[in-house]
FIMARVEX-51791 format. One record per residue: residue number from 0; chain; x, y, z of N, C-alpha, C, O in turn. Coordinates in steps of 0.05 Angstrom, whole numbers. Example, Ala and Ser with C-alpha at 12.3 -4.5 7.8 and 13.67 -1.06 7.14 Angstrom:
BEGIN
+------+-------+--------+--------+--------+--------+--------+--------+--------+--------+--------+--------+--------+--------+
! resi ! chain !    n_x !    n_y !    n_z !   ca_x !   ca_y !   ca_z !    c_x !    c_y !    c_z !    o_x !    o_y !    o_z !
+------+-------+--------+--------+--------+--------+--------+--------+--------+--------+--------+--------+--------+--------+
!    0 !     A !    264 !   -114 !    156 !    246 !    -90 !    156 !    264 !    -66 !    156 !    285 !    -66 !    169 !
!    1 !     A !    257 !    -45 !    142 !    273 !    -21 !    143 !    258 !      1 !    157 !    268 !     23 !    161 !
+------+-------+--------+--------+--------+--------+--------+--------+--------+--------+--------+--------+--------+--------+
***
This chain:
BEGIN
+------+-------+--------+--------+--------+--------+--------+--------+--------+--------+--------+--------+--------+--------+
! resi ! chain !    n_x !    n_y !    n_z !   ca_x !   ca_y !   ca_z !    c_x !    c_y !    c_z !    o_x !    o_y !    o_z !
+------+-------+--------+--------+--------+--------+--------+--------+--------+--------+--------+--------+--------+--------+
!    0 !     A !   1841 !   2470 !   1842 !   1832 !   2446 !   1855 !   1832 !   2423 !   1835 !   1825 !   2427 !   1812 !
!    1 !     A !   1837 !   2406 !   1840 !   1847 !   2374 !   1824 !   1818 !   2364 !   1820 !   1798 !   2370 !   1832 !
!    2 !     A !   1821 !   2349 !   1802 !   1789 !   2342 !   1788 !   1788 !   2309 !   1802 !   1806 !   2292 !   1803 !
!    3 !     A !   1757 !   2310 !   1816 !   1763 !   2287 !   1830 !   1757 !   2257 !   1812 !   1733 !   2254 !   1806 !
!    4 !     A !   1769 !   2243 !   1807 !   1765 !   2208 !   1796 !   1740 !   2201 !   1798 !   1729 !   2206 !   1820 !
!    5 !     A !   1724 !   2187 !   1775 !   1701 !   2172 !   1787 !   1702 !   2150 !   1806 !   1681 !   2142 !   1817 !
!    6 !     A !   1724 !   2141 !   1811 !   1731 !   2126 !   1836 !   1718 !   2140 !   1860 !   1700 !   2131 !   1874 !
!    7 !     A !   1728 !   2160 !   1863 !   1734 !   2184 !   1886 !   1690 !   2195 !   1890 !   1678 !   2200 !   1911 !
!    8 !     A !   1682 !   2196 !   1866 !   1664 !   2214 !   1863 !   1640 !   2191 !   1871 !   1620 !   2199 !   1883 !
!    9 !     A !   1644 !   2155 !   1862 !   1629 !   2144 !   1861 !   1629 !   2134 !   1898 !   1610 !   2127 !   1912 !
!   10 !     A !   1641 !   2136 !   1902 !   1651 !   2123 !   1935 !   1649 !   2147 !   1956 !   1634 !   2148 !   1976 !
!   11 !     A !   1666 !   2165 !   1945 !   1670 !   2193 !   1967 !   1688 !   2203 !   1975 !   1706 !   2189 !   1982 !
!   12 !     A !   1691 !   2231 !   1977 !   1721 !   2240 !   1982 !   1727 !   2236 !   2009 !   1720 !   2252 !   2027 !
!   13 !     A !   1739 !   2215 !   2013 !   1747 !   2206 !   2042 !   1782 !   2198 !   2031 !   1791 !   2194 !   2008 !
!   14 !     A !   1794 !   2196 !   2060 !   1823 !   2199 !   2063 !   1826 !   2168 !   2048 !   1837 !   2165 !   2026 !
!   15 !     A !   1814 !   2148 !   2061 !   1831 !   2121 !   2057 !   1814 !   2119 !   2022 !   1832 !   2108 !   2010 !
!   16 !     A !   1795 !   2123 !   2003 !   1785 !   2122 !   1979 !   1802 !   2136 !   1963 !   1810 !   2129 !   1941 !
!   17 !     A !   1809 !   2159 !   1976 !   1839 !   2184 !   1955 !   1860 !   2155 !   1954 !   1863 !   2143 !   1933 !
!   18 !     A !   1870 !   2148 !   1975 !   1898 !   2131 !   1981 !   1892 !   2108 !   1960 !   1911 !   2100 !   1946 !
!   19 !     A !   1861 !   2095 !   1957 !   1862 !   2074 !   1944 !   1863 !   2075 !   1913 !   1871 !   2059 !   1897 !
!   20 !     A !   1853 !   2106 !   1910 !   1842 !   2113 !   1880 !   1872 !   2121 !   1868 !   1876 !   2113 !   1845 !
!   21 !     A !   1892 !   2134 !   1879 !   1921 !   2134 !   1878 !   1934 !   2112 !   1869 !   1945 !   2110 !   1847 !
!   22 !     A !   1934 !   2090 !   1893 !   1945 !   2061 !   1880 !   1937 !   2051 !   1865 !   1951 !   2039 !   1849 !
!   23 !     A !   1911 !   2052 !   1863 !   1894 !   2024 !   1840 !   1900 !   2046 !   1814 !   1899 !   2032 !   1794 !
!   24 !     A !   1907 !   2079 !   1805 !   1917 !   2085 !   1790 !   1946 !   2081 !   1777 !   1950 !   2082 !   1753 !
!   25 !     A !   1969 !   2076 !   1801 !   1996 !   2070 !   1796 !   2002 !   2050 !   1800 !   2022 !   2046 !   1813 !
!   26 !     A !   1986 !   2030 !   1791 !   1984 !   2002 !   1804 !   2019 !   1984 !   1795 !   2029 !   1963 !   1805 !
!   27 !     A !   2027 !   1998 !   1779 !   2061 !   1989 !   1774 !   2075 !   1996 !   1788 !   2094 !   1982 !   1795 !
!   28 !     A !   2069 !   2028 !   1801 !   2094 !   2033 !   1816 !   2094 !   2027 !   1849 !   2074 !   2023 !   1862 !
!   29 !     A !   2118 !   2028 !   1859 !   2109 !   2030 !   1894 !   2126 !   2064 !   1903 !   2145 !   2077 !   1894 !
!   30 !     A !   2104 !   2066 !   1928 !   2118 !   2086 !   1934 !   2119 !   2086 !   1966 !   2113 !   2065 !   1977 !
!   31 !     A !   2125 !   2106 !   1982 !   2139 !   2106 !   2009 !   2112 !   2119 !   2024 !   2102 !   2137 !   2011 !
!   32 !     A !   2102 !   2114 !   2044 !   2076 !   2129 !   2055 !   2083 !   2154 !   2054 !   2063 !   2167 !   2048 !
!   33 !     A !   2112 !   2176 !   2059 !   2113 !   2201 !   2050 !   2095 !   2206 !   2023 !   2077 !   2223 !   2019 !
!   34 !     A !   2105 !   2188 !   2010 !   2095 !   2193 !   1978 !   2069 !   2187 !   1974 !   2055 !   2202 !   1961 !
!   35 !     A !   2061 !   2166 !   1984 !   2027 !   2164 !   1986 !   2007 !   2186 !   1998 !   1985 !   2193 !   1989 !
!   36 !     A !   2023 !   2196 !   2023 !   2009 !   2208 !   2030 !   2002 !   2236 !   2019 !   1979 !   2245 !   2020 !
!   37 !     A !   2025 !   2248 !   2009 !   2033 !   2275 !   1991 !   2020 !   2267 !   1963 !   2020 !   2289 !   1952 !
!   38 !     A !   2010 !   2253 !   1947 !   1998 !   2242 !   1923 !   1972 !   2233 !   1926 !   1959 !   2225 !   1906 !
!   39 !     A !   1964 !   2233 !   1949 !   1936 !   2216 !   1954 !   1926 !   2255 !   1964 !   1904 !   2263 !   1958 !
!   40 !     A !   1943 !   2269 !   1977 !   1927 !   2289 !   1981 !   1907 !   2279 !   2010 !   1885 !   2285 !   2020 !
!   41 !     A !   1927 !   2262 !   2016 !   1926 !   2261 !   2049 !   1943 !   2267 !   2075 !   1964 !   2254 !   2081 !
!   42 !     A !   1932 !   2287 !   2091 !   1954 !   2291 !   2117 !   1972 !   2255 !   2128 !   1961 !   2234 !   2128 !
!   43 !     A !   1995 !   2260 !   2134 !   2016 !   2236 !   2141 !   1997 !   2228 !   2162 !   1984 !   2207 !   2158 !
!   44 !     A !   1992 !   2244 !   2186 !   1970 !   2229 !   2206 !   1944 !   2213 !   2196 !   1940 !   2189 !   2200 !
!   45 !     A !   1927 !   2229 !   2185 !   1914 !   2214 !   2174 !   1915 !   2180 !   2163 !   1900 !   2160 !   2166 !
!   46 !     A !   1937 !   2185 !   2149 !   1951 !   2160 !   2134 !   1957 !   2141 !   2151 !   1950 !   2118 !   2144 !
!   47 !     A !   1970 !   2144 !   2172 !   1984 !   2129 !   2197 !   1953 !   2117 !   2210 !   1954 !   2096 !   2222 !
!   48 !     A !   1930 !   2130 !   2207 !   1907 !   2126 !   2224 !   1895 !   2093 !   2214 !   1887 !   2075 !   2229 !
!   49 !     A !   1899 !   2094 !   2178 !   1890 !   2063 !   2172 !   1904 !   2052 !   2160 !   1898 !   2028 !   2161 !
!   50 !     A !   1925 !   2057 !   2146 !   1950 !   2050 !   2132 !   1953 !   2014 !   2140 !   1948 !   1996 !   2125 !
!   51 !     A !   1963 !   2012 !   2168 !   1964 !   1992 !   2178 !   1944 !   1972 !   2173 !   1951 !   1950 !   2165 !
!   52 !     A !   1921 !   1979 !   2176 !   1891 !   1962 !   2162 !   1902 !   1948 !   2138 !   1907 !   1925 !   2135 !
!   53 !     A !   1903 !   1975 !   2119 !   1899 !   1954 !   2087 !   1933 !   1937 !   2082 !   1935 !   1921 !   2063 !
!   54 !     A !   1960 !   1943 !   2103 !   1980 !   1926 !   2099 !   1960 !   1894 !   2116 !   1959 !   1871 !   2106 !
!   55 !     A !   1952 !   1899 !   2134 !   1944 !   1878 !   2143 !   1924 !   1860 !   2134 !   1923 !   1837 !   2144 !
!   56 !     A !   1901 !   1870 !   2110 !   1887 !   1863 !   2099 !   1897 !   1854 !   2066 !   1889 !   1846 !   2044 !
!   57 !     A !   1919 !   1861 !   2083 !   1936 !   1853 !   2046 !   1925 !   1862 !   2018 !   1923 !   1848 !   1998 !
!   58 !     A !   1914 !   1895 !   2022 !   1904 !   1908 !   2005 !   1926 !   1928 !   1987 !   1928 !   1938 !   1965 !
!   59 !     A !   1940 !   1928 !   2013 !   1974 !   1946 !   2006 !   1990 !   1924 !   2015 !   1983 !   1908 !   2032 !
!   60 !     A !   2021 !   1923 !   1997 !   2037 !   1904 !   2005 !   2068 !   1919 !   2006 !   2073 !   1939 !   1992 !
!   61 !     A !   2090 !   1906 !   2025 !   2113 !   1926 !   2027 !   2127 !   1912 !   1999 !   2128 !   1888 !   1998 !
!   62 !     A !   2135 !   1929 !   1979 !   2154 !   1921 !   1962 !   2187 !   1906 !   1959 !   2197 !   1886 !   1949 !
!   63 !     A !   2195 !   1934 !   1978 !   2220 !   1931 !   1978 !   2224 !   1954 !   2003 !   2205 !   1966 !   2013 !
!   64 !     A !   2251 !   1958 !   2012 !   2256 !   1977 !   2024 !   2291 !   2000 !   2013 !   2314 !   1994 !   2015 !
!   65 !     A !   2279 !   2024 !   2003 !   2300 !   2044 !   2004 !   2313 !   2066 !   2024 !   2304 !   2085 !   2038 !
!   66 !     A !   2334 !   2056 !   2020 !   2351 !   2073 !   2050 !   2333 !   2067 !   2067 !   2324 !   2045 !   2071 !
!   67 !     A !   2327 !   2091 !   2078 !   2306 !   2085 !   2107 !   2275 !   2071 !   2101 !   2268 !   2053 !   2117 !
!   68 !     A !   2263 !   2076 !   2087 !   2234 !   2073 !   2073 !   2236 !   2055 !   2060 !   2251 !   2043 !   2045 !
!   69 !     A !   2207 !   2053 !   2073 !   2193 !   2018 !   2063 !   2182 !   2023 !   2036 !   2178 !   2047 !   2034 !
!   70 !     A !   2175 !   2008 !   2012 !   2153 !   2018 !   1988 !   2139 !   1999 !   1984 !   2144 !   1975 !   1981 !
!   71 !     A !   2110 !   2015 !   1985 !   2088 !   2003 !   1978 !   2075 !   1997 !   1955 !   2086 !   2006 !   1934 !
!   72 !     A !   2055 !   1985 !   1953 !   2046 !   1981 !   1928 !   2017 !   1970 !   1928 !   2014 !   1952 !   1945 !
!   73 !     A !   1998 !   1976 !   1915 !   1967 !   1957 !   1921 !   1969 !   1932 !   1905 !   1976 !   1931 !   1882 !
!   74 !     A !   1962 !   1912 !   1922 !   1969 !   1873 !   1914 !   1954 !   1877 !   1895 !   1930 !   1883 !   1900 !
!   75 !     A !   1961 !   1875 !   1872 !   1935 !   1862 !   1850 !   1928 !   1842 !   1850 !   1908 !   1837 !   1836 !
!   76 !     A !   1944 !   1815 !   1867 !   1934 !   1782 !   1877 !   1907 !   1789 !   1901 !   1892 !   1772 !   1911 !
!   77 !     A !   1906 !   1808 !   1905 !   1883 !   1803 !   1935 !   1853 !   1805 !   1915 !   1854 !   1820 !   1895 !
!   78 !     A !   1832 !   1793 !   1919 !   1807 !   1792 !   1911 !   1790 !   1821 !   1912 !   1774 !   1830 !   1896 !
!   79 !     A !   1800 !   1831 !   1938 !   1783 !   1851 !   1944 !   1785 !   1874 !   1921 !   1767 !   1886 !   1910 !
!   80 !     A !   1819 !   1879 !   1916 !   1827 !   1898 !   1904 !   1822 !   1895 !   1864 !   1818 !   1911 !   1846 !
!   81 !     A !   1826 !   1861 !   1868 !   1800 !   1862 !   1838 !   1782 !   1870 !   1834 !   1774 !   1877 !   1812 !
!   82 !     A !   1773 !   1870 !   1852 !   1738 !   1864 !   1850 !   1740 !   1910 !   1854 !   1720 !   1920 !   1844 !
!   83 !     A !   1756 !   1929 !   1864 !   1755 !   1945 !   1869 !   1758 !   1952 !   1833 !   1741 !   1963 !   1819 !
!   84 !     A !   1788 !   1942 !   1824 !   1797 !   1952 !   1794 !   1778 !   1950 !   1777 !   1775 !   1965 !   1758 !
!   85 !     A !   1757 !   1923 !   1785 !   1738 !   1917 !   1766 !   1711 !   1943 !   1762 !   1698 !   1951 !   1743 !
!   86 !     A !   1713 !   1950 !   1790 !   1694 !   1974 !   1796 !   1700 !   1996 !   1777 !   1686 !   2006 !   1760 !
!   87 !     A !   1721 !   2002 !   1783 !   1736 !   2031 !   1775 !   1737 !   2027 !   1740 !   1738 !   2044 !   1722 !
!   88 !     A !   1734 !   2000 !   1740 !   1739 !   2000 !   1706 !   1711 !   2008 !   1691 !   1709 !   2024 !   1672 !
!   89 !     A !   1694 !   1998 !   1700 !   1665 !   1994 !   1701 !   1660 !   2028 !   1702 !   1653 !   2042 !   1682 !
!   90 !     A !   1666 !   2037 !   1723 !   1654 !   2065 !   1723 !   1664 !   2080 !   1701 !   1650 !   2096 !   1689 !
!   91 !     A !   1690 !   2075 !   1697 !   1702 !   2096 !   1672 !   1683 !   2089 !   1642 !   1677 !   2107 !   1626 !
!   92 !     A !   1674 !   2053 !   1636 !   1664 !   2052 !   1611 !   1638 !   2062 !   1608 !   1628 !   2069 !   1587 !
!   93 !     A !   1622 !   2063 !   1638 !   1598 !   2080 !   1641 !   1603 !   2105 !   1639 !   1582 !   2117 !   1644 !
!   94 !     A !   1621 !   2121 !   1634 !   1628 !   2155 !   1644 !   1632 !   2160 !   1604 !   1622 !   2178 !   1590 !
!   95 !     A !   1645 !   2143 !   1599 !   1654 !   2139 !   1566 !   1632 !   2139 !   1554 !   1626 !   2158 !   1540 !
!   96 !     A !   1613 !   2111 !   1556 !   1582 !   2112 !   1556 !   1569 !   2136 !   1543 !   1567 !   2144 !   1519 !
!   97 !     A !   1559 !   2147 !   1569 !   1545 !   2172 !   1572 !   1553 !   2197 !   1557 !   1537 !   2212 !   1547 !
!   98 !     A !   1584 !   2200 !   1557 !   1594 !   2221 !   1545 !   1595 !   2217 !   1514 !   1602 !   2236 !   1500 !
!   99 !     A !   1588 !   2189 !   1503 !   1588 !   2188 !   1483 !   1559 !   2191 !   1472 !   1555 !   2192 !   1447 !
!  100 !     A !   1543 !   2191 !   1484 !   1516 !   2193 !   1482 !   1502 !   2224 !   1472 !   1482 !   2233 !   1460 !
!  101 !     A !   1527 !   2234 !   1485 !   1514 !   2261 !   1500 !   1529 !   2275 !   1475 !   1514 !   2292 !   1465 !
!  102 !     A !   1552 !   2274 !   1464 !   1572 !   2281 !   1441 !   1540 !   2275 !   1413 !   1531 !   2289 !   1394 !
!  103 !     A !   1534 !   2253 !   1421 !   1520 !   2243 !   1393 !   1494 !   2263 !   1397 !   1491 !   2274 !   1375 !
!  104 !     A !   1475 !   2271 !   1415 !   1462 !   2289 !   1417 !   1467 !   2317 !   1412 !   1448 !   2330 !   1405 !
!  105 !     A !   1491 !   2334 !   1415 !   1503 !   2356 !   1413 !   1514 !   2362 !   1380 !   1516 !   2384 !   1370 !
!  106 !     A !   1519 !   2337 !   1368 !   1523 !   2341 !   1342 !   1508 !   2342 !   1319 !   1497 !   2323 !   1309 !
!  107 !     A !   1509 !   2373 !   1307 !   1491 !   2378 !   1289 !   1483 !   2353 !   1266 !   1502 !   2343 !   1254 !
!  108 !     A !   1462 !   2345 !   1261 !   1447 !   2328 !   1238 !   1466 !   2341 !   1210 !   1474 !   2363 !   1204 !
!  109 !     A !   1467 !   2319 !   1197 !   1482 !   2327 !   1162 !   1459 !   2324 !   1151 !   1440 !   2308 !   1153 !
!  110 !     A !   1466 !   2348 !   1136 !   1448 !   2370 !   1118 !   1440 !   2355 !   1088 !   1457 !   2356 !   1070 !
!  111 !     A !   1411 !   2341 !   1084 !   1417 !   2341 !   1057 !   1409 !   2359 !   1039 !   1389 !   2374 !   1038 !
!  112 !     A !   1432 !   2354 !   1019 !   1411 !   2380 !    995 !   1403 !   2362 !    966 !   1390 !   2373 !    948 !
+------+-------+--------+--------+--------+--------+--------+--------+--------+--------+--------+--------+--------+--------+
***
């Protein structure tokens, strides 16, 4: 079983948070809703259910189109999806935080003689 993102963990394992925590991770590349959906570790139906939402909310944007397939990509110009990266950034320096806290408690005291 795949280790879930503090994205994923702070929000919830829900279909469209997998899809977002995916893009706002590969935020360079685009890919095809096949590929979103098979990488997000969401059923194609599923995907088809809000997909349309975040193209229309201009949260996902079409890139380009190959052969048959459209490619996507999450806008890093939309506010919302800042304000999401800003989140996700935030949670990882709190996760770093803590784990560094927790490293500094676990490590034995130097010994004087």
């Amino acid at each position: 079983m795949k280790q879930k993102s503090l994205f994923v963990e702070f929000f919830g394992d829900y279909p469209i948070i997998r899809v977002l925590d995916f893009l706002l991770e590969n935020e360079i590349f685009d890919y095809s809703r096949k590929d979103i959906a098979k990488y997000s570790d969401v059923s194609w139906n599923t995907l088809e259910k809000f997909f349309e939402k975040l193209v229309k909310k201009e949260i996902v944007i079409k890139t380009r189109k190959v052969g048959k397939s459209d490619m996507y990509k999450i806008n890093l110009e939309n506010p919302i999806v800042q304000k999401l990266m800003d989140i996700d950034k935030r949670l990882m320096l709190e996760s770093i935080s803590i784990e560094t806290k927790v490293m500094k408690v676990k490590l034995p005291q130097k010994v004087r003689i």
